[in-house]
N, C-alpha and C positions, 0 to 999 in steps of 0.2 A: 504494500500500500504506500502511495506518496507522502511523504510528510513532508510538512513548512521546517522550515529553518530563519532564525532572524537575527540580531547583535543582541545577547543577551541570555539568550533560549536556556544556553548548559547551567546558567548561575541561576536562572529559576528554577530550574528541576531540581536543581542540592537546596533552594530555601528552603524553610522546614518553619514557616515561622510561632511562634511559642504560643500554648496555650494561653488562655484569657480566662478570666473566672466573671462572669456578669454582675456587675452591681443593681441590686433591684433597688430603684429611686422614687418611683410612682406607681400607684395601682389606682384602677376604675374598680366599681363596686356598684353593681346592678342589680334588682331583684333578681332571685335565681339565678347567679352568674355563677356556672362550676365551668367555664372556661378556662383551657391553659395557656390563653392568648398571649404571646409577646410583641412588644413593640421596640427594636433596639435601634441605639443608634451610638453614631460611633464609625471606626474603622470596618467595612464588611468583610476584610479578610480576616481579622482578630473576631468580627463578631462568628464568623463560618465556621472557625476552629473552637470557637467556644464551643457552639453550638453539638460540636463532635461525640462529645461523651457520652449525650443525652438519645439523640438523634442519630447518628451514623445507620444505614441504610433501613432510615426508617418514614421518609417522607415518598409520598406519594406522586406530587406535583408541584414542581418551581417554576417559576414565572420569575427570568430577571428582567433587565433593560437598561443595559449596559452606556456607556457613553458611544455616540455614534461615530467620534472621533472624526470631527465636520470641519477642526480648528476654529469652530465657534461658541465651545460648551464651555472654555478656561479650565478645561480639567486638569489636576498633576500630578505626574507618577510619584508615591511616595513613598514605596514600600521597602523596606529597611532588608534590602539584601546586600551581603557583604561582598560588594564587586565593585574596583575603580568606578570605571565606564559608567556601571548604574548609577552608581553615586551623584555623576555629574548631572543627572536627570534631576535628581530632589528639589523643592520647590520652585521648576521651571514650566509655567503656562506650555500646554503644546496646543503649538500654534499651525497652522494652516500648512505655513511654508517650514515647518521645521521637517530637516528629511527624515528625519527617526523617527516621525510620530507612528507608524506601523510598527516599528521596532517596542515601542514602547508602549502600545495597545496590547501585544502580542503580550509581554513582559506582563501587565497587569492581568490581563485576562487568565495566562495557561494557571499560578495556583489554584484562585478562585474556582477555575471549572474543576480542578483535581479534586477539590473539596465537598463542590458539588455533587460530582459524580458519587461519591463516599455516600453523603448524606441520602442519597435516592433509594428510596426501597425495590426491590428486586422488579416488581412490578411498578416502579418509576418512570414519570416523564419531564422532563425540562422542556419549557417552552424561551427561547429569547428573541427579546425584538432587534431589528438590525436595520441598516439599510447600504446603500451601495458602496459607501465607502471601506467597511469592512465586512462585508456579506460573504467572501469569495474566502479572504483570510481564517474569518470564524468557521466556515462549513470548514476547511480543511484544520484548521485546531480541535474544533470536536470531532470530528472523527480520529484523529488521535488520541482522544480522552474517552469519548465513549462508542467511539465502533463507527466504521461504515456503516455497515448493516444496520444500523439502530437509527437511521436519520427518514425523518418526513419533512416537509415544509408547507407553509402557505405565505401567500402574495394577498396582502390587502391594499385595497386603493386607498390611499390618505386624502384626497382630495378632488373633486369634479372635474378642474382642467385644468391646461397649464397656463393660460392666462396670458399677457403679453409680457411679463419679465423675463421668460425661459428664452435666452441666446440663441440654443439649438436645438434639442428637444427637452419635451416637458417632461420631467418624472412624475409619474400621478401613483407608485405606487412602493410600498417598503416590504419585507419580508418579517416572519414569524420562522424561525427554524426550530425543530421539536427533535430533538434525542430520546431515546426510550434506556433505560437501563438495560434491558433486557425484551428485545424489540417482541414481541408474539400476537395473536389474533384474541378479542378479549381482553385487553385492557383496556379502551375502552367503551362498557358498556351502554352503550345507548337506548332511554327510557322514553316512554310517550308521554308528554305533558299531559295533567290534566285540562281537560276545554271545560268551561262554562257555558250551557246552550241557555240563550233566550228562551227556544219555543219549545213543543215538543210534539208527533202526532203518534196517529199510530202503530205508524213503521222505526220511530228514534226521535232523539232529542238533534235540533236541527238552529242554527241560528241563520238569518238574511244576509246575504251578501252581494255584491253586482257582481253579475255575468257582463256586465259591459266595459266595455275602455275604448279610449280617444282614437281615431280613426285618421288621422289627417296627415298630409304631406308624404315625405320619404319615410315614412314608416306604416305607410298604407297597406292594407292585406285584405284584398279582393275577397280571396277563399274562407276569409271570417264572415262576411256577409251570404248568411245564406238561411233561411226558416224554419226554426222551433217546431216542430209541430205535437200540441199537446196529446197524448197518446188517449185520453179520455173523452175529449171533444173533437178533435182532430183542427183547431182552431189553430192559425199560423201566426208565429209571431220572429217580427223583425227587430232585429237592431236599433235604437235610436238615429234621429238625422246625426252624421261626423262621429257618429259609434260604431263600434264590430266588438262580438262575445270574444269573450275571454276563452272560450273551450275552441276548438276543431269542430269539425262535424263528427270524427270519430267520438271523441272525448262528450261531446252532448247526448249519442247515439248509448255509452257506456252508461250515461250517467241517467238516463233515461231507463235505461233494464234495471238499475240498482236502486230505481227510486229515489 
């Protein structure tokens, strides 16, 4: 399998950085609150390692969302590994034009996922948000943390269009990449909400809905316009004017046998 290489890479694999004991400073207190919720803040790499004793492969789902590394965020490497080179990193802004900022992305990132990975329970999934700046970097950093084989993704739109500031083309859209601990079919299980029906008759509980939508222009569809006919009365019915149903004729035809 290919793996990433960057300036700094070997001297985060030897950090090792030291346990941390949580100081509990504030608590909520709710009626019936048997919650073991935490809220910590702080360093995330000291809080992750804390975290270890208690937790180690015993969480289910992570949700990070990391710095996207834009040279817009003012974020700073500042993790205390014992290496020249690193060192010169410590409280310096990385900035746009600085050429090691991938070097130093990479460097924050690789403990924190090693840790992560730990804390995941066997049937574990991490989700992180990302986008093109380091999307390409991170797929191949996780997969050296936790498997090829262990990767899904999704592509969400951030926004309707690009508008007239985009130079060249527009990006409308950023990534969600998902790791599994232990990638298998059945994790996860997918349930059917419960629905609330307004009405109900004698075939089920049924709520109103439009079978219609807007009809017009370059999104025109002929083959929508075409007659209901009520199976009872054999009464036909159309479309409103600049309307067409939301079903097929198949999909009406179906839904018509199923009542």
């Amino acid at each position: 399998m290919p793996t990433l290489n960057w300036v700094g890479k070997d001297e985060v694999l030897r950090y090792n950085p030291p346990y941390h004991t949580l100081e509990k400073k504030y608590t909520f207190n709710s009626r019936n609150d048997t919650s073991e919720n935490m809220i910590i803040k702080g360093d995330n790499l000291l809080a992750l390692k804390a975290l270890l004793p208690q937790y180690e492969n015993k969480i289910k789902c992570i949700y990070i969302d990391p710095p996207y590394n834009t040279g817009n965020e003012n974020w700073v490497y500042n993790d205390n590994v014992n290496s020249p080179k690193i060192k010169k990193w410590l409280g310096e802004v990385v900035a746009k034009d600085d050429l090691s900022r991938h070097d130093k992305w990479l460097c924050m990132m690789l403990p924190r996922l090693k840790l992560l990975h730990r804390l995941l329970s066997d049937d574990g999934v991490i989700f992180i948000s990302i986008d093109d700046n380091e999307m390409a970097n991170l797929k191949l950093l996780c997969d050296e943390v936790f498997g090829s084989g262990n990767f899904e993704s999704f592509i969400w739109k951030k926004k309707g269009g690009a508008g007239n500031t985009e130079k060249i083309i527009g990006c409308l859209t950023e990534y969600v990449l998902c790791f599994f601990k232990q990638k298998k079919a059945g994790i996860f299980n997918y349930q059917k909400l419960d629905r609330t029906y307004k009405f109900e008759d004698e075939i089920s509980p049924y709520n109103l809905e439009s079978i219609e939508k807007t009809n017009l222009g370059e999104y025109e569809r002929p083959t929508m316009l075409f007659a209901i006919i009520d199976p009872k009365t054999n009464y036909e019915f159309y479309p409103s004017k600049d309307k067409r149903w939301t079903l097929g004729k198949q999909g009406v035809e179906k839904a018509l046998e199923n009542n």
